[in-house]
N, C-alpha and C positions, 0 to 999 in steps of 0.2 A: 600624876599622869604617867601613865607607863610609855613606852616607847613604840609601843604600836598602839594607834587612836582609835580606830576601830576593826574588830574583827567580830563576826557575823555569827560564827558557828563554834562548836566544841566537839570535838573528836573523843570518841567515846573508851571504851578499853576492847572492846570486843572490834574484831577486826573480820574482815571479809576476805576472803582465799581464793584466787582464780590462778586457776594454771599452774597451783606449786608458789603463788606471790602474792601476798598480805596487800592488802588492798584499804586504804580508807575508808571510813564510815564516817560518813558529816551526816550532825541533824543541826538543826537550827535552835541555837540554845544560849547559853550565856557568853559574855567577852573575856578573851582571854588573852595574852600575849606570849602562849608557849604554843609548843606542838610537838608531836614524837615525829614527826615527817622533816628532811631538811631544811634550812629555814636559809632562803637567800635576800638580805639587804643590802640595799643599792641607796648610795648618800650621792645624789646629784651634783651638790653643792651649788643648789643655786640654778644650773643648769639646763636645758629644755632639751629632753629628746626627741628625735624626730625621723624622719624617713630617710636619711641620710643628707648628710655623712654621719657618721660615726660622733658621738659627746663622750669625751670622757668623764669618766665618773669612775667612785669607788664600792668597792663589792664586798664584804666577807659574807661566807661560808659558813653556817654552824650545824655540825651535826656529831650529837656526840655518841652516835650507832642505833641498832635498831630495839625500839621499846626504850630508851632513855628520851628524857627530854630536854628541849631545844627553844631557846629564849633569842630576842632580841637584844638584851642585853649582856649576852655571854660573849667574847672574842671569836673571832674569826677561827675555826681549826682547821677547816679546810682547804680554805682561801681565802686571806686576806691581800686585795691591793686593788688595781688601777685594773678598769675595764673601758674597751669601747665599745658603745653600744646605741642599738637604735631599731625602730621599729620594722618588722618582718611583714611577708603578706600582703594583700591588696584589702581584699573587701574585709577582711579581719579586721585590720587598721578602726574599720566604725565602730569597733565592739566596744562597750564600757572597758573591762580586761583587756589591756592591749599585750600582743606577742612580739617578742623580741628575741634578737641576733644581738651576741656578744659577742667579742674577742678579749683574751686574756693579752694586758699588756704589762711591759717593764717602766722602769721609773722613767726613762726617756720615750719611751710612748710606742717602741717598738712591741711588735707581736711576741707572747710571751708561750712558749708551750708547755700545757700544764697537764697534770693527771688529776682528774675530778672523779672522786666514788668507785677510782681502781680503772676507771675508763682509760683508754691509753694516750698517752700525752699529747694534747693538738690546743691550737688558738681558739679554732670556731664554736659558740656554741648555742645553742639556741633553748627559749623559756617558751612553751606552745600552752597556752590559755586554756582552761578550762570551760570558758562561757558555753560552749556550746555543746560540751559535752557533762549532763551532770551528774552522770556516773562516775568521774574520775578517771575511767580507765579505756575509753575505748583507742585511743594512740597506742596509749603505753602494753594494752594487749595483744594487738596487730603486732607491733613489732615484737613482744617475745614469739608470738607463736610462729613468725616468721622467722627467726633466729632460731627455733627450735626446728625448723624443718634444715636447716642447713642453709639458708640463704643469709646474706648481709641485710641489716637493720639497722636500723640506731640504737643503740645501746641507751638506756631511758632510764630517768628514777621520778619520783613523783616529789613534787615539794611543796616549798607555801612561798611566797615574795611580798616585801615588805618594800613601796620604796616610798624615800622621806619620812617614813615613819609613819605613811599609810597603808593601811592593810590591802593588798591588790589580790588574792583570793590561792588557790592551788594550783601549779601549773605542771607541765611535763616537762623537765629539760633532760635536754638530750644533745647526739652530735648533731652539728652540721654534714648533712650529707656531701659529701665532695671527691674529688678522686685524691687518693693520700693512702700510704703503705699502711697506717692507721684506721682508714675507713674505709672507701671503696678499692679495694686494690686492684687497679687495670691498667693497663698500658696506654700510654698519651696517643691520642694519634692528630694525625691533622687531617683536614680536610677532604685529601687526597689518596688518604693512607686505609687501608683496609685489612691491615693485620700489623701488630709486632708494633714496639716505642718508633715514634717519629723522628 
């Protein structure tokens, strides 16, 4: 029995190109437990996630770059350890695919800031579900092409989530949008304030 129970589709060799970005192609085909797209599993241990607060759980990362492939039973390379994490969204929350908010944490359970896929080092990060888009790519396009006009976006890459060893489908992760020198970069203000850090 391999480490992922089931998975639905097979990714072909021929790839779809939007915007200058290699793009998945799923057909519906036989089970496998690889992928050339980043591969994130999530070991609960046991665990139940949920709409907050935060469960810890463990995370690695496999991606061994683009056109190699990517197993569930290969180590962690680009992240292994401890995340907190728990379900994003409202009416998303009913989807079979549920989306989720991580934060990368240390061995004592503090916020941990990481660099994921060259992105620039922060805690927050979020897994947006593919159910409802089965193109793959209608997120992940909006934000480059809005990154390409010179605006802030989330920084995005496309992957597959494995958690418990069951197959949960393709998601977007990307940042959490937030104010941070790393993401939105603006000045604090309060309530009161109408220009310049508070």
């Amino acid at each position: 029995m391999t480490a992922i129970n089931t998975i639905k589709r097979i990714f072909l060799a021929g790839r779809l190109v939007v915007a200058g970005v290699l793009m998945p192609v799923a057909v519906a085909g036989s089970v496998t437990d690889t992928t050339s797209l980043p591969l994130f599993v999530i070991d609960t241990r046991g665990k139940i996630i949920q709409d907050e607060p935060k469960t810890d759980v463990f995370l690695k990362i496999v991606f061994h770059g683009q056109g190699n492939i990517n197993s569930s039973d290969d180590p962690g390379n680009v992240y292994e350890g401890n995340i907190g994490i728990e379900y994003r969204g409202r009416y998303s929350q009913t989807f079979p695919q549920k989306p989720y908010l991580f934060e990368a944490r240390d061995a004592s359970g503090e916020n941990l800031n990481v660099s994921l896929f060259g992105f620039p080092p922060e805690n927050d990060w979020i897994l947006i579900p593919s159910y409802n888009d089965k193109t793959f790519m209608r997120n992940d396009l909006a934000f480059r092409i809005f990154r390409q006009m010179g605006h802030y976006a989330p920084r995005s890459t496309l992957c597959e989530v494995v958690l418990n060893g069951d197959y949960q489908g393709i998601y977007l992760f990307c940042e959490k949008i937030k104010v941070d020198k790393n993401r939105v970069s603006i000045a604090k203000l309060d309530a009161d304030d109408n220009a310049g850090d508070s």
